[in-house]
N, C-alpha and C positions, 0 to 999 in steps of 0.2 A: 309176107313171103318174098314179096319184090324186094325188100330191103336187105336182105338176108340173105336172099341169091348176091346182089349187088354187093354185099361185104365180102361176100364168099369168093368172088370173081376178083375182087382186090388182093385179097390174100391171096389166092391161085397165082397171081402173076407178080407179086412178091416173092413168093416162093421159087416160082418159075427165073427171073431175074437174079435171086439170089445161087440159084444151081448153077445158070448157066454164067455166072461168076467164080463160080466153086472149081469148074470145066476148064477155065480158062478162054473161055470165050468173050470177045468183045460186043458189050450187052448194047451199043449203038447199031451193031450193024444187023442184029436180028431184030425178028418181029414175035411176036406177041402168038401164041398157038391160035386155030378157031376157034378150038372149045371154048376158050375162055373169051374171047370177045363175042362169039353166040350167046354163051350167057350171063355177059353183060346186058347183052341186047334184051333179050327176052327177058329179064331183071330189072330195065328198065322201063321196058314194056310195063311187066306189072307193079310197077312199083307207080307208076303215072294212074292205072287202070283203079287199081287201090285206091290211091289217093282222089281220084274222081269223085268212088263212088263214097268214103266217108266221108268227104266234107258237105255239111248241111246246107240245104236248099235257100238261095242268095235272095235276099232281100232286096226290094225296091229301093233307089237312093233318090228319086220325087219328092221334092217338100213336101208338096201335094197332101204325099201319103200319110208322113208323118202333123201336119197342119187339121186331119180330117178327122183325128185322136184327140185334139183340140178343142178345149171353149174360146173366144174371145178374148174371156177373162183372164185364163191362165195366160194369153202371148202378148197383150196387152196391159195388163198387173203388174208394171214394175212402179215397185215402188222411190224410186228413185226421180220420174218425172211426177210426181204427188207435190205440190207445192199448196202449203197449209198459210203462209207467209203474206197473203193478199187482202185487201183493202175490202174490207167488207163487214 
């Protein structure tokens, strides 16, 4: 809904910029109505609120954490220091 107010309130003051072009008025020297920067505001109020609550619950970045998922073998298993090559 934040997003959608927020598109909404761009186009309001698109529109509003384009009138008061149409009028003859110089679009520097006015400002922008309440309404539409209130609901920007409150647009991007929820639109922050929203996005809070859908993003999913943040995971640990501790090697720790991820090391404790772990055998030995699997982080010590490369096969790359294996040397078959030795005198024996």
């Amino acid at each position: 809904a934040g997003l959608v107010l927020l598109l909404h309130a761009g186009y309001s003051t698109y529109e509003h910029l384009a009138y008061l072009k149409a009028i003859g008025h110089k679009v520097a020297d006015s400002s922008i109505p309440i309404d539409i920067v209130v609901e920007c505001l409150v647009a991007s109020f929820l639109a922050i609120v929203g996005a809070i609550y859908v993003t999913p619950e943040l995971k640990p970045i501790a090697l720790e954490h991820e090391m404790k998922k772990l055998t030995i073998d699997g982080v010590d298993g490369r096969s790359s220091f294996r040397v078959f090559n030795h005198r024996g």
